[in-house]
Kinemage of the C-alpha trace (Angstrom):
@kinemage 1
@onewidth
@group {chain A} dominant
@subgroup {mainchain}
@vectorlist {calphas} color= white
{ca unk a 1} P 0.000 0.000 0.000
{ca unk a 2} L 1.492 2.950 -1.059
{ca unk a 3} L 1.970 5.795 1.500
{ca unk a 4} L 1.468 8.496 -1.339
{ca unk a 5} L -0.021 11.697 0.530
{ca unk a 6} L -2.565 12.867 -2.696
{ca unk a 7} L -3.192 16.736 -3.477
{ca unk a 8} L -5.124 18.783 -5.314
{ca unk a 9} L -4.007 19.568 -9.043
{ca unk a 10} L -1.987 22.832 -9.427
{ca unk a 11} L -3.541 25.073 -11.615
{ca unk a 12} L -2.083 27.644 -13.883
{ca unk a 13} L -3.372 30.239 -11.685
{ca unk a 14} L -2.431 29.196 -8.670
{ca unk a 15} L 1.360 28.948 -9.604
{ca unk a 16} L 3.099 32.504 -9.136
{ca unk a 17} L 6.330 33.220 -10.800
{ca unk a 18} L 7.972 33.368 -7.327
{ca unk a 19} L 6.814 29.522 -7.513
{ca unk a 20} L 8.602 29.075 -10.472
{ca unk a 21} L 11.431 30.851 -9.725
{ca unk a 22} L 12.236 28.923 -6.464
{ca unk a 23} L 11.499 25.865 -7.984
{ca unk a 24} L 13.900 22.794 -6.164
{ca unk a 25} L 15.742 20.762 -9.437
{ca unk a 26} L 15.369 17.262 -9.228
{ca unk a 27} L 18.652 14.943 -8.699
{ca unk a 28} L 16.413 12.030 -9.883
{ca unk a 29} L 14.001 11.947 -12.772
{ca unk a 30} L 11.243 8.729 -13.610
{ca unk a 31} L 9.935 9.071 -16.651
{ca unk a 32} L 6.883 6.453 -17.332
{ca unk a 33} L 5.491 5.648 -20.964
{ca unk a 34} L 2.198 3.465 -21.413
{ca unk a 35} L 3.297 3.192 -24.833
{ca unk a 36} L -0.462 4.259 -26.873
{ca unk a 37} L -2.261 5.012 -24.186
{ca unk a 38} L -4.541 8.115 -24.848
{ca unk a 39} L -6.873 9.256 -21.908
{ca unk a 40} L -9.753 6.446 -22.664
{ca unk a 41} L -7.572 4.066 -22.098
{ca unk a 42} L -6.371 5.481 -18.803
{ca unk a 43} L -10.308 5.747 -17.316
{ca unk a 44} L -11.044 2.753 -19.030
{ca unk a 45} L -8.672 0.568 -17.134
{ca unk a 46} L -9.685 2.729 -13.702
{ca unk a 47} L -13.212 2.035 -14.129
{ca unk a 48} L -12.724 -1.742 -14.539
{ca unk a 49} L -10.339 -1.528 -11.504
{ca unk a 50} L -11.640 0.832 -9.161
{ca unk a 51} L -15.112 1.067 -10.621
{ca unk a 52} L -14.624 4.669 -10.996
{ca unk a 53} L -12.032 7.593 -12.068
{ca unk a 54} L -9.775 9.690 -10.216
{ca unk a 55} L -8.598 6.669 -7.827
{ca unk a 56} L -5.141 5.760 -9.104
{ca unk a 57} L -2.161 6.954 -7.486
{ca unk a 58} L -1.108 8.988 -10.216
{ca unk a 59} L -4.598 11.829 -9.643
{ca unk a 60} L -3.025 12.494 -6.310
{ca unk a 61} L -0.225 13.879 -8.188
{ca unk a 62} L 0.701 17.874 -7.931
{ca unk a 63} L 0.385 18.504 -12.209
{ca unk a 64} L -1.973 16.877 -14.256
{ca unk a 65} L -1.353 18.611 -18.079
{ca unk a 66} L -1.836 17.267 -21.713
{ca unk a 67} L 0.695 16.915 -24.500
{ca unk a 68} L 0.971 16.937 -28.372
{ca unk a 69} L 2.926 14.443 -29.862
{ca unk a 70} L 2.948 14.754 -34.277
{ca unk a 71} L 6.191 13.941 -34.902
{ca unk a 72} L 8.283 15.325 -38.442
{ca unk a 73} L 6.145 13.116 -40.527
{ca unk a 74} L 7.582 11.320 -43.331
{ca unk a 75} L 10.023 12.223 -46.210
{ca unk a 76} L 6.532 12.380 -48.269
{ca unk a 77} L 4.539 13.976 -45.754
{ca unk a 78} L 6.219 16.154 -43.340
{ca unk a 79} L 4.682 17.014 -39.525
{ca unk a 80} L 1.284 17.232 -38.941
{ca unk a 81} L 0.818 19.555 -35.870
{ca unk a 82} L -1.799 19.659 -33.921
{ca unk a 83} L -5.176 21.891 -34.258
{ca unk a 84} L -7.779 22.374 -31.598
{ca unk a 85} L -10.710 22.928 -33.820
{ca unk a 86} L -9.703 20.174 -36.151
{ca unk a 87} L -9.555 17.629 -33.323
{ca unk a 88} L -13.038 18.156 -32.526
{ca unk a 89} L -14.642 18.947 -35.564
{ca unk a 90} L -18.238 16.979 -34.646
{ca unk a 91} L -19.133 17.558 -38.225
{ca unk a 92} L -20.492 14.080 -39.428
{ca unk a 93} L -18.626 11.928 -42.170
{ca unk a 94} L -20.233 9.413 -43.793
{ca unk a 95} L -17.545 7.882 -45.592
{ca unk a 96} L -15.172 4.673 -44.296
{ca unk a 97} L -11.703 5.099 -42.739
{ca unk a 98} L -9.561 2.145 -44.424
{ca unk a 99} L -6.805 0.228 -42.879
{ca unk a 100} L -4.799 -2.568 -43.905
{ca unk a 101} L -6.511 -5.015 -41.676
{ca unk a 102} L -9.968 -3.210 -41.120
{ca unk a 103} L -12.620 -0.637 -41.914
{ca unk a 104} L -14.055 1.526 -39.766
{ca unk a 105} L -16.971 4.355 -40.233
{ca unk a 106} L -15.785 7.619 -40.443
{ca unk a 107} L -17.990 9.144 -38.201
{ca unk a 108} L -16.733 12.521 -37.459
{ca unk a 109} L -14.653 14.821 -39.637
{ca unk a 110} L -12.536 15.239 -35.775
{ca unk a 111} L -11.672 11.393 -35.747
{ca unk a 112} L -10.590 11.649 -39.251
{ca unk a 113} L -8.433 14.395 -38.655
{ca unk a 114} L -7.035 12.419 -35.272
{ca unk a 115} L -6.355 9.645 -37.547
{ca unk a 116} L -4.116 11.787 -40.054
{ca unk a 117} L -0.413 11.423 -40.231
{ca unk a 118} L 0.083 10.201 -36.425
{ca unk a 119} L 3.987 9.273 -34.936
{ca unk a 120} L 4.997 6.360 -34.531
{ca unk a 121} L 6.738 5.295 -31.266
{ca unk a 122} L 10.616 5.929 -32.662
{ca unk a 123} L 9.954 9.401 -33.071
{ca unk a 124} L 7.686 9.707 -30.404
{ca unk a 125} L 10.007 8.465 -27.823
{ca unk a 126} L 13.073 10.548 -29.861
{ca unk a 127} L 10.770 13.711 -29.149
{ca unk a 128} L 10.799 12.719 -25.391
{ca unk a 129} L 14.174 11.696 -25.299
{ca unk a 130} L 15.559 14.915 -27.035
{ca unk a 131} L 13.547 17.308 -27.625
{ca unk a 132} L 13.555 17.382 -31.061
{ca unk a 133} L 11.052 16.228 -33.706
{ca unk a 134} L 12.505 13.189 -35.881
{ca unk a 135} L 10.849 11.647 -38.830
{ca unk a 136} L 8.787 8.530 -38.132
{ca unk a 137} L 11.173 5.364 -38.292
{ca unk a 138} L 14.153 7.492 -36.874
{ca unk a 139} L 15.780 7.188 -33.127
{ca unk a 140} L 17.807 10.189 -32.418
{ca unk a 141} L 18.614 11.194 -35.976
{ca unk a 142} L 16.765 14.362 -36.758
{ca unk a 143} L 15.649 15.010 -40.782
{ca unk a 144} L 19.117 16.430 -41.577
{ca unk a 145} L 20.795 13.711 -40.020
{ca unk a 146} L 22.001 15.026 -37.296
{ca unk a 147} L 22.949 12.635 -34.035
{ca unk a 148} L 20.757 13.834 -31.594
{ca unk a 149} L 22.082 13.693 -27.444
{ca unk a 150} L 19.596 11.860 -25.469
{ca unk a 151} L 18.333 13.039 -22.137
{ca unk a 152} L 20.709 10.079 -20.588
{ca unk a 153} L 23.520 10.824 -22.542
{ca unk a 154} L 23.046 14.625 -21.620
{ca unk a 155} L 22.726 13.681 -17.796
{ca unk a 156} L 26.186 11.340 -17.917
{ca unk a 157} L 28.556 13.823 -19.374
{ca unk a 158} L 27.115 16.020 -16.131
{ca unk a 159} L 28.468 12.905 -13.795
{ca unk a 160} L 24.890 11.052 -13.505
{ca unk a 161} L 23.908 7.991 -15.065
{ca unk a 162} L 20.967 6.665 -16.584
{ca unk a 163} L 18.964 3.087 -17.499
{ca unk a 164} L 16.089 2.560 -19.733
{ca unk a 165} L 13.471 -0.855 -18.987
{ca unk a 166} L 10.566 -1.927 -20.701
{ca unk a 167} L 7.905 -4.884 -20.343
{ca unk a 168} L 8.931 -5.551 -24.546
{ca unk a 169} L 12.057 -6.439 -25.777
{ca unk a 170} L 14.676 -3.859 -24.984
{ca unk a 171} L 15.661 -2.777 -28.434
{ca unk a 172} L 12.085 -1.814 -29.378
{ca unk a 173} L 11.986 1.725 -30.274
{ca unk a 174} L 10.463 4.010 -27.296
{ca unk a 175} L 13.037 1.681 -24.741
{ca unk a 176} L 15.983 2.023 -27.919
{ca unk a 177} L 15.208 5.959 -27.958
{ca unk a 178} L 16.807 6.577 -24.664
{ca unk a 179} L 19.585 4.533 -25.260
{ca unk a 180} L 20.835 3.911 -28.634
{ca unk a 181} L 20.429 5.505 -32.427
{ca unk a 182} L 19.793 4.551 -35.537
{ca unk a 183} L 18.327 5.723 -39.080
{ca unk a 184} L 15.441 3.090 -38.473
{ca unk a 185} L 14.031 0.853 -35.321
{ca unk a 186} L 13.568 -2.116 -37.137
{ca unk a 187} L 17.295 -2.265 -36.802
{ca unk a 188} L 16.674 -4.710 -33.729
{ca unk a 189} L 19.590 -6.328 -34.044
{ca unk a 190} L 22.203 -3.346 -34.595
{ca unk a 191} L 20.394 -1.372 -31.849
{ca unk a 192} L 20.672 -4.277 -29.591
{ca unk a 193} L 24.367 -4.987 -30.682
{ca unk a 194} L 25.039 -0.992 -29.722
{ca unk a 195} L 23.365 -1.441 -26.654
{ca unk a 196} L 25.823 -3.913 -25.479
{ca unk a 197} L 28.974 -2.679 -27.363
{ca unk a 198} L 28.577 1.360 -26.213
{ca unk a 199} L 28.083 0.320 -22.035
{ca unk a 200} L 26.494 3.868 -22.164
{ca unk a 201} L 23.706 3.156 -19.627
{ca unk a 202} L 23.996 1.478 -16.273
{ca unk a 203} L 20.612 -0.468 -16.476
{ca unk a 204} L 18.757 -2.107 -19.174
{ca unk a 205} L 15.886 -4.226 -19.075
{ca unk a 206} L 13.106 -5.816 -21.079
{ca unk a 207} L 11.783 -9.110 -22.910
{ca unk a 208} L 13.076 -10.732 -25.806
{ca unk a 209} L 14.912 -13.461 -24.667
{ca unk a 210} L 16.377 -15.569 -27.545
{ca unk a 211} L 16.145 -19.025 -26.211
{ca unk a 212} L 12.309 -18.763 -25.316
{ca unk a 213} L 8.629 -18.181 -26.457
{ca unk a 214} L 5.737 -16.106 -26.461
{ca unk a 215} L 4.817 -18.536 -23.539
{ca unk a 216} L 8.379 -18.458 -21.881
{ca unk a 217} L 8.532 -21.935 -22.761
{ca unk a 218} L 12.430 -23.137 -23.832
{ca unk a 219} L 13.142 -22.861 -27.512
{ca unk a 220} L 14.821 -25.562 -28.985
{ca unk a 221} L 18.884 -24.656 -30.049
{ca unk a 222} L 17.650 -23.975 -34.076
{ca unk a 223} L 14.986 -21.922 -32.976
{ca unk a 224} L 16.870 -19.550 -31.075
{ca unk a 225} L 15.884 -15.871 -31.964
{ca unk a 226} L 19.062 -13.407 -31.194
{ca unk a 227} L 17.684 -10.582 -33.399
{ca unk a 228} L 16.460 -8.248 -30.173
{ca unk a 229} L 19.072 -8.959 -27.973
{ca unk a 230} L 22.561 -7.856 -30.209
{ca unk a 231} L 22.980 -10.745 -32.777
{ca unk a 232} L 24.087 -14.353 -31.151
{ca unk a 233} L 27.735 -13.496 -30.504
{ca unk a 234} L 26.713 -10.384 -28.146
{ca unk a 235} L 24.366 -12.290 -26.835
{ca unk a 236} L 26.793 -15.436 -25.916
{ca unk a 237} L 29.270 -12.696 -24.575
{ca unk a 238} L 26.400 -11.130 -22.323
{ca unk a 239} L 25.465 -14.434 -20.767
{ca unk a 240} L 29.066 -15.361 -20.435
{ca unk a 241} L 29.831 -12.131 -18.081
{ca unk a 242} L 32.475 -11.019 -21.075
{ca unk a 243} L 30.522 -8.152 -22.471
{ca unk a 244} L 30.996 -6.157 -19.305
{ca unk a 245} L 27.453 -6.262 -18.020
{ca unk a 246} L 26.117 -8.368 -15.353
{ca unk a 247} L 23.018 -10.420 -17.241
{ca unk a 248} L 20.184 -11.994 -14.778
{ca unk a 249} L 17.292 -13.475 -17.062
{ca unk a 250} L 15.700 -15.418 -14.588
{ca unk a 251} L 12.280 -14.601 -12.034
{ca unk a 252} L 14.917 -15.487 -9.137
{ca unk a 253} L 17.321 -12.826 -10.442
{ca unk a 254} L 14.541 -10.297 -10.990
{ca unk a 255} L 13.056 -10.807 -7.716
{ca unk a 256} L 16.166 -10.803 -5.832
{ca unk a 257} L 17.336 -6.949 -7.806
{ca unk a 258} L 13.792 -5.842 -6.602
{ca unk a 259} L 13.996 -7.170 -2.327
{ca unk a 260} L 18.049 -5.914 -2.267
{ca unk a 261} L 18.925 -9.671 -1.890
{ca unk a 262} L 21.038 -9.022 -5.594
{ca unk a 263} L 22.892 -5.560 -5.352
{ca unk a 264} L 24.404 -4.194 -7.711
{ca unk a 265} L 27.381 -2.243 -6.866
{ca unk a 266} L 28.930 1.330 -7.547
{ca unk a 267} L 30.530 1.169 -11.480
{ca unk a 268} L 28.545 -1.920 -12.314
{ca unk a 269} L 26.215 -1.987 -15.420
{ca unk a 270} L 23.470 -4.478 -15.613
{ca unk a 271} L 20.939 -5.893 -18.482
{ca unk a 272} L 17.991 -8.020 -17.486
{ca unk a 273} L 16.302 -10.033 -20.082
{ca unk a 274} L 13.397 -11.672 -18.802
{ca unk a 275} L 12.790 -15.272 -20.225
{ca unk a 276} L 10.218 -14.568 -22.455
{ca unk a 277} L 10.177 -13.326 -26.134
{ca unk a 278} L 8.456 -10.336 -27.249
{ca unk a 279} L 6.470 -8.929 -24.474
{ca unk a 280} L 6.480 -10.188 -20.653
{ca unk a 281} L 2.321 -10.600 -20.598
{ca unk a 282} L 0.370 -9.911 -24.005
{ca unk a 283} L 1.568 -12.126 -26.931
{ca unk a 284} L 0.770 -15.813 -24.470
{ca unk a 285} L -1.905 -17.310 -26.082
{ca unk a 286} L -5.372 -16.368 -25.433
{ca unk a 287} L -6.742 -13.398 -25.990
{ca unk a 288} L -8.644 -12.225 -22.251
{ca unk a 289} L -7.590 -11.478 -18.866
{ca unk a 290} L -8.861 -14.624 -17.697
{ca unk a 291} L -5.480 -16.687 -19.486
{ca unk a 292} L -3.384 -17.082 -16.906
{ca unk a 293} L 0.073 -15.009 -16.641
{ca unk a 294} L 3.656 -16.324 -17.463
{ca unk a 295} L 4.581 -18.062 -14.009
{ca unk a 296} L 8.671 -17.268 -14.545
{ca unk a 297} L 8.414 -13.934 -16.175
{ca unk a 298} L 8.855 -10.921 -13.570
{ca unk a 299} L 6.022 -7.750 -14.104
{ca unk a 300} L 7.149 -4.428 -14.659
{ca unk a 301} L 6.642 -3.393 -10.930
{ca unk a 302} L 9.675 -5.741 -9.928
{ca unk a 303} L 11.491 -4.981 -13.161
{ca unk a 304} L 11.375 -1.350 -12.096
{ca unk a 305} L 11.793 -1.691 -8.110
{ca unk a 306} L 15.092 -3.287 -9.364
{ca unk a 307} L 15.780 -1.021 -11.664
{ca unk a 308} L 16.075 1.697 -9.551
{ca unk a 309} L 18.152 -0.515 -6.538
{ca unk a 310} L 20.719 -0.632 -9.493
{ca unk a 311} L 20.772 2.830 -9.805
{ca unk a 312} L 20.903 3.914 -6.997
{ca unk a 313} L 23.937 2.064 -5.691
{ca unk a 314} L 25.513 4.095 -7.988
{ca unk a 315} L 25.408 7.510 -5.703
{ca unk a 316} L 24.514 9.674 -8.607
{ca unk a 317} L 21.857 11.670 -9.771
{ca unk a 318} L 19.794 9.070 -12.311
{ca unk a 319} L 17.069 9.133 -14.972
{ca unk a 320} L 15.642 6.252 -15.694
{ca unk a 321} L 12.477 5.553 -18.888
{ca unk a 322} L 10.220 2.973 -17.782
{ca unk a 323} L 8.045 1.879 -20.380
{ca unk a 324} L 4.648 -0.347 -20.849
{ca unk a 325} L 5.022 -1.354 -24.088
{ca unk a 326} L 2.549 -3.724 -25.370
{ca unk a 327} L -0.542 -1.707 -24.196
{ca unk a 328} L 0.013 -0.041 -27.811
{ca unk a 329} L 0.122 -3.985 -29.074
{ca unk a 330} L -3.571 -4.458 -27.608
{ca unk a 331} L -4.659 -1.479 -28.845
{ca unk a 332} L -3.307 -2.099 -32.580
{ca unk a 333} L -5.353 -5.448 -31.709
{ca unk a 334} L -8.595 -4.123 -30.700
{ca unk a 335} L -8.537 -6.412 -27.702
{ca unk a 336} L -9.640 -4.381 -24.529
{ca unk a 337} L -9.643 -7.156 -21.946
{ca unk a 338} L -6.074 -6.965 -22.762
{ca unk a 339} L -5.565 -3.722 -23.098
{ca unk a 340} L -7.149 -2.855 -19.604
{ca unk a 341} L -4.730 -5.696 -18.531
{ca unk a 342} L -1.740 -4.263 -19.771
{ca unk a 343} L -2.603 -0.564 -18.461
{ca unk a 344} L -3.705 -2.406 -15.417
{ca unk a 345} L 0.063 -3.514 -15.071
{ca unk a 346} L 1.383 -0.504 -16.000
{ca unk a 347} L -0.626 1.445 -13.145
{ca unk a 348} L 0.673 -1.123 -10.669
{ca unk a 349} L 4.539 -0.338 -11.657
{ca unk a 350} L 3.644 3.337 -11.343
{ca unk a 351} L 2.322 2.565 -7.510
{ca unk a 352} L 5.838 0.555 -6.848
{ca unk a 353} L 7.922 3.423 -8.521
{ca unk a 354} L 6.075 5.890 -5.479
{ca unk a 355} L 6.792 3.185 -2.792
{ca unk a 356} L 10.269 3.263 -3.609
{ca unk a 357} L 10.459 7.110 -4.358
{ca unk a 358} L 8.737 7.265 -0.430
{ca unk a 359} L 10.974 4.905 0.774
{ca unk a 360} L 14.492 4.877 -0.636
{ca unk a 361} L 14.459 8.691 -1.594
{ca unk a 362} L 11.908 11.597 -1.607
{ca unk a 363} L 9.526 13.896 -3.073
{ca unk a 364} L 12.268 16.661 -2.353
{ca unk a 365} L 15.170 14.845 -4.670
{ca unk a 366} L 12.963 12.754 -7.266
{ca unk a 367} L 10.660 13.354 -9.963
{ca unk a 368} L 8.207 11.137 -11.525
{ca unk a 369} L 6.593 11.898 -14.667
{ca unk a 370} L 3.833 9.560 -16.005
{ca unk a 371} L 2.518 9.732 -19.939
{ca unk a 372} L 2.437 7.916 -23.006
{ca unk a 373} L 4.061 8.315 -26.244
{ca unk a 374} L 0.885 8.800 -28.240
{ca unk a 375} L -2.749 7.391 -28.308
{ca unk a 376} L -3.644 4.569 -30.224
{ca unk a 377} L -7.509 2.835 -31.274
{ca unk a 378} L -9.447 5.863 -30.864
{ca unk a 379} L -11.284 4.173 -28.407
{ca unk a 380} L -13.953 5.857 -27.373
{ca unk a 381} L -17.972 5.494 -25.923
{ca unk a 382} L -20.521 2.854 -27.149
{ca unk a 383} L -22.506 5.173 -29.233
{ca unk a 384} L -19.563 7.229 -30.193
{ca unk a 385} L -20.936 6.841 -34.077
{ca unk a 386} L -24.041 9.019 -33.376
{ca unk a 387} L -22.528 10.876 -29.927
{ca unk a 388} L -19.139 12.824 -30.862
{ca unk a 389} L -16.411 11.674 -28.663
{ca unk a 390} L -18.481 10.088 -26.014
{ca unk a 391} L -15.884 9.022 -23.765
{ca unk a 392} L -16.182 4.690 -22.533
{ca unk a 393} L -18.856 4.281 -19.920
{ca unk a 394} L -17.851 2.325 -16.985
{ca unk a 395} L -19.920 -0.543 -15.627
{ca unk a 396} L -18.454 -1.365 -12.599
{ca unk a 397} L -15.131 -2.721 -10.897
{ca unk a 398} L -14.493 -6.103 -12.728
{ca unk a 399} L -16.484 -5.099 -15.453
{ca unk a 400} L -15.484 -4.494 -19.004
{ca unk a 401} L -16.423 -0.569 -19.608
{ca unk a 402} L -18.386 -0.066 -22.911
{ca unk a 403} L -16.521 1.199 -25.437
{ca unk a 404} L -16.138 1.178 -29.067
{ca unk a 405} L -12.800 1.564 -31.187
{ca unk a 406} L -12.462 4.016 -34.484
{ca unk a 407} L -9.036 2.405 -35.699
{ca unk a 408} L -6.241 0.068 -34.801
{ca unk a 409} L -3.841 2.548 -35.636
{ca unk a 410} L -1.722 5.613 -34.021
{ca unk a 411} L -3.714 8.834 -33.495
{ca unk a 412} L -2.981 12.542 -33.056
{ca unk a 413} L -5.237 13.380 -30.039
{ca unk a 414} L -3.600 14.678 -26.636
{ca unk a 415} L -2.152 12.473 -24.359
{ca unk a 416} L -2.014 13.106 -21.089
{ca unk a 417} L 0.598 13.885 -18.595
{ca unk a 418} L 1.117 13.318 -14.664
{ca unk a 419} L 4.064 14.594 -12.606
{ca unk a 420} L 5.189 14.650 -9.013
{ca unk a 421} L 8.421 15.903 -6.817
{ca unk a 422} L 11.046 18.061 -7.205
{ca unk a 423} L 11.139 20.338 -10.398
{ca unk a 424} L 7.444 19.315 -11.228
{ca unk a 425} L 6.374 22.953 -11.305
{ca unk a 426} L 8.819 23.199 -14.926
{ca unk a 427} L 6.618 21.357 -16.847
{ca unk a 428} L 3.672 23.647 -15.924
{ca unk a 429} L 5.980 26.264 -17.307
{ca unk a 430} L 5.964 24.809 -20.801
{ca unk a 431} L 2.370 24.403 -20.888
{ca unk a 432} L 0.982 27.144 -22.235
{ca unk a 433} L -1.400 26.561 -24.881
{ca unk a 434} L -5.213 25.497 -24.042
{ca unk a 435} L -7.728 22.934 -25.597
{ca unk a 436} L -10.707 23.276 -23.789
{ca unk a 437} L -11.983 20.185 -26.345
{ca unk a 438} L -10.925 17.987 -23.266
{ca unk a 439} L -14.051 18.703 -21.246
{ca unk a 440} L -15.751 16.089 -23.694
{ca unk a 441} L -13.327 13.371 -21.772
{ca unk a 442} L -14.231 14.359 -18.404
{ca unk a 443} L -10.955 16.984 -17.898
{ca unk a 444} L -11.600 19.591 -15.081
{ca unk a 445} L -10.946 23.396 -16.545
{ca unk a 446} L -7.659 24.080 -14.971
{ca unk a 447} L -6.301 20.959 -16.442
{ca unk a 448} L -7.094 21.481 -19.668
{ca unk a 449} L -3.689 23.172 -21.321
{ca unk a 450} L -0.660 21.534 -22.931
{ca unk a 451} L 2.655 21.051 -24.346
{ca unk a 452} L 4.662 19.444 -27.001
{ca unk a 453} L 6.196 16.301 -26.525
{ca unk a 454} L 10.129 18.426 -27.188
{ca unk a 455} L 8.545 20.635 -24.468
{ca unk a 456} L 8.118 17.916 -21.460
{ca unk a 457} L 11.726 17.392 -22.832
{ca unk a 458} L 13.343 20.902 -22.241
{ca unk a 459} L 11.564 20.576 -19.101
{ca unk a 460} L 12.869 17.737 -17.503
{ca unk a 461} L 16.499 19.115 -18.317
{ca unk a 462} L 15.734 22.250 -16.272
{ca unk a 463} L 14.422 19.979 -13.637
{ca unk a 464} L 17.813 18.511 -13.442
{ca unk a 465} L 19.426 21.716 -14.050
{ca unk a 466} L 20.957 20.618 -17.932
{ca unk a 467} L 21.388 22.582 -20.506
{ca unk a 468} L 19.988 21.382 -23.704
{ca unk a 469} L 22.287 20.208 -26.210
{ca unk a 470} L 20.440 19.886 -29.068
């Protein structure tokens, strides 16, 4: 049970420039991505868990904003933006909306617009990472290509360090953005092989084990998958100890980073690859909530709990990206019951980040920052065809809300973002635009303003006290 003492939402108004001028940097900095997760999905796992909204342990926290997140586009397209009115045009469109694998109706000239030219998670998480807009495909290359500095990168050159973990394979691209670059993230194997090869990071964890399944059952020898993990000699190295990481990929090892039984000592890097291949939960077979879980496959909660041990036996100032990657897999599926799972998941890693935040540091020292990348399914209300933007309608703890989807693809809409502890107040500095559009979702007036994606970036390096280098 988390100790969390919850208060009310800062509003714009109520922050004074003396506020912002005394405002304490952070020495630590969380950063949590629910990879695809636009606000729906958010109240649509809290209504299935709680019954209700505003009952997770991320509404107690002090800033509650939104964020754009179009990326540079493509070489054919370049960036979409982001335009109030055109998000929420409720003008009715009675053509279809075509995707590879489905058709949806149109319904609203607002959802086709949200549908337009969305980011994809590479440059997504390069936007976050540093605070520049890439073109889709791209991790820290910008359009001219330039090498972009990541936030972890940034922080290490200033005598910190920094780790990156995610509940998919570690060289997917939101978890590769804050460590690694390359023209294009379906590189898996090259990003993985840098990974290893640049010892850049002091933490790195994440699925995609090579010798197991979707079920974390053992692969036989000529089925052995090395693509997300560096290539099979980086691999062999890693699990050898000759790479110059310490590699646990076992529940045991997991569990005993998160309790303090495993410690990881000052100057020591680590990579945990949990034995599973893709993702830790969604990819087993089935396709509900009721298929029981992976019994040797740690959840993100312990993943992150050890995570943060490792760092912080490093007596430095750390960031550290924690990411829930595969409740953008269940959205690109349709499937809710795992969706809500995933989110579910994610929600319980935020409430073990605070724990250790409360117990191993403070509110004074560390920031946490909670948000997604970008939405994903358009999922909105059951009658959402004939009611614009009618958000999902809860029916009760345990109870699948109702709710409808209007894609299986990325979308455009605002995202929101959470933050709490030290340096929080920066990212209501950034935050200056409005979209009072958001009221349709439920969004209280003084939480309806935003910023860009490179925005929450420039603000978590005056948190720390960085300068940008980009």
């Amino acid at each position: 049970m988390t100790r969390f003492f919850r208060l009310a939402a800062i509003s714009l108004t109520a922050l004074g420039l003396a506020s912002v001028a005394h405002a304490q940097e952070a020495r630590n900095v969380i950063l949590m991505i629910s990879d695809g997760a636009g606000m729906t999905t958010w109240q649509a796992a809290s209504h299935y868990r709680h019954g209700g909204l505003g009952r997770e342990v991320y509404d107690g926290f002090d800033v509650h904003v939104f964020m754009t997140t179009y990326s540079a586009g493509r070489e054919d397209t370049g960036p979409q933006g982001y335009d109030v009115s055109a998000a929420w045009d409720d003008t009715p469109a009675a053509d279809l909306f075509e995707r590879r694998n489905a058709t949806y109706p149109q319904g609203f000239e607002g959802y086709r617009y949200l549908r337009t030219r969305p980011t994809d998670s590479a440059a997504a998480g390069t936007a976050l990472a540093t605070g520049v807009k890439v073109r889709n495909g791209a991790l820290n290359f910008a359009p001219d290509g330039t090498r972009l500095f990541h936030i972890g990168q940034t922080l290490a050159a200033s005598g910190g360090v920094f780790g990156s973990i995610a509940d998919v394979y570690w060289s997917h691209a939101t978890p590769a953005a804050f460590l690694a670059h390359n023209t294009s993230r379906q590189n898996y194997e090259d990003i993985g092989r840098q990974i290893i090869t640049d010892q850049a990071a002091t933490v790195v964890m994440g699925a995609g084990h090579p010798y197991f399944d979707d079920n974390g059952l053992p692969r036989s020898g000529e089925d052995a998958d090395y693509q997300y993990v560096g290539g099979a000699d980086r691999w062999q190295a890693l699990s050898a100890g000759e790479a110059g990481w310490i590699s646990v990929d076992t529940l045991e090892g997991f569990e005993a980073l998160a309790s303090g039984e495993r410690a990881i000592q000052r100057g020591e890097r680590l990579i945990g690859t949990a034995p599973v291949s893709a993702t830790i939960r969604f990819n087993r077979d089935g396709e509900g909530m009721d298929d029981p879980l992976i019994p040797t496959v740690p959840d993100l909660a312990t993943m992150s709990t050890g995570a943060l041990n490792a760092l912080a036996a490093q007596d430095a100032p750390f960031f550290l990206m924690i990411e829930g990657g595969a409740v953008d897999w269940a959205a690109h599926a349709n499937n809710l019951p795992r969706l809500i799972e995933e989110q579910i998941g994610f929600n319980l890693a935020i409430e073990a980040v605070v724990d250790w935040v409360e117990t191993h540091s403070s509110w004074e020292e560390t920031l946490i920052v909670v948000t997604t990348d970008h939405g994903n399914g358009l999922l909105l209300g059951p009658d959402s065809l004939d009611e614009p933007f009618q958000t999902v309608t809860g029916q009760g703890a345990g109870e699948l809300p109702l709710a409808r989807w209007h894609t299986d693809g990325h979308t455009n809409e605002l995202v929101p973002v959470w933050a709490h502890g030290a340096g929080a107040e920066h990212i209501l500095t950034h935050a200056t635009q409005r979209d009072d559009g958001l009221a349709a979702w439920g969004v209280s007036e003084e939480n309806r303003i935003y910023l860009d994606n490179t925005a929450l970036n420039r603000a978590l390096h005056d948190a720390l006290g960085l300068e940008f280098p980009n």
